[in-house]
C-alpha positions, 0 to 999 in steps of 0.5 A, spaced: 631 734 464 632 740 469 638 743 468 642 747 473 646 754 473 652 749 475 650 743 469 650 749 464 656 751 466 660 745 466 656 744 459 660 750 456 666 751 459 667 745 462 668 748 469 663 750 474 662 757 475 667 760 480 663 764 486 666 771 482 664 769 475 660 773 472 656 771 466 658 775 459 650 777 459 651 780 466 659 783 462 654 787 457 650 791 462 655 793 465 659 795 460 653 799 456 652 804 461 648 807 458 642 803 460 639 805 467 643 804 474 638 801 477 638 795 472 646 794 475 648 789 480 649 793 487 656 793 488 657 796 481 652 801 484 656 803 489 661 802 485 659 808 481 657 812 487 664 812 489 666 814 483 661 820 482 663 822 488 671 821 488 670 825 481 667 830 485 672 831 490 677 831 485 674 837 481 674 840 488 680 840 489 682 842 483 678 848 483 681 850 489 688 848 488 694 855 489 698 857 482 703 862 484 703 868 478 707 867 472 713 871 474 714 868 481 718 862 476 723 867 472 724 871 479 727 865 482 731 863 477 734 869 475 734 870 482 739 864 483 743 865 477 744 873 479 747 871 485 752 865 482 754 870 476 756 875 482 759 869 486 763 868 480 764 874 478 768 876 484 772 870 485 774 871 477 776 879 479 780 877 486 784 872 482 789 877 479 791 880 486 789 887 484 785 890 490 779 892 486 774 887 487 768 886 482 762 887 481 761 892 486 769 895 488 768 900 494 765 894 498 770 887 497 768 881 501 761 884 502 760 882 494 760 873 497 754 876 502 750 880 497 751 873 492 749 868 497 744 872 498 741 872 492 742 865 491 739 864 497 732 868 495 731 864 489 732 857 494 727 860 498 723 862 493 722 855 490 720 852 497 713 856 496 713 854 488 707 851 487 
């Protein structure tokens, strides 16, 4: 009349307990984990070990995380849209054919290499965005 942990299985569900089956009392401890952490099975133990220490490393890694300044993103953008407003802005002017090329008349092409400079600054600058 003595039953097995297996002969109850086969009673219940009909099948024989698969050598990961947990029991739904087993189910229920885990889930309540309210209750003490010595009461666990061990691998949830360490389970819960390595989740305490991932969570601590994690917040470490947030804590020392860098953020750029506020203004480190406006400058970059503007710096690009600046420098291919002056691009357009020069081509725009020089279509004409008049000799006076804006935005800076005294200085010609060297408006090309003062845009691309600008617009250069502002890519830079994203390469250090963090």
């Amino acid at each position: 009349m003595a039953d097995t942990k297996d002969d109850k299985s086969e009673s219940q569900g009909g099948e024989k307990n698969q050598p990961g089956d947990v029991s739904l009392d087993e189910v229920q401890k885990i889930l309540s984990a309210k209750q003490d952490p010595k009461e666990l099975p061990k691998n949830m133990q360490r389970l819960l070990a390595r989740e305490k220490e991932n969570n601590a490393r994690v917040q470490e890694s947030i804590h020392g995380a860098k953020t750029n300044p506020k203004w480190f993103v406006p400058v970059f953008c503007a710096l690009l849209v600046i420098g291919l407003a002056w691009v357009v802005i020069y081509y725009a002017t020089s279509l004409n054919g008049s000799t006076t090329y804006f935005p800076i008349p005294g200085i010609g092409d060297w408006n090309l290499l003062i845009g691309f400079l600008l617009m250069l600054a502002g890519f830079l600058m994203t390469m250090w965005w963090n």
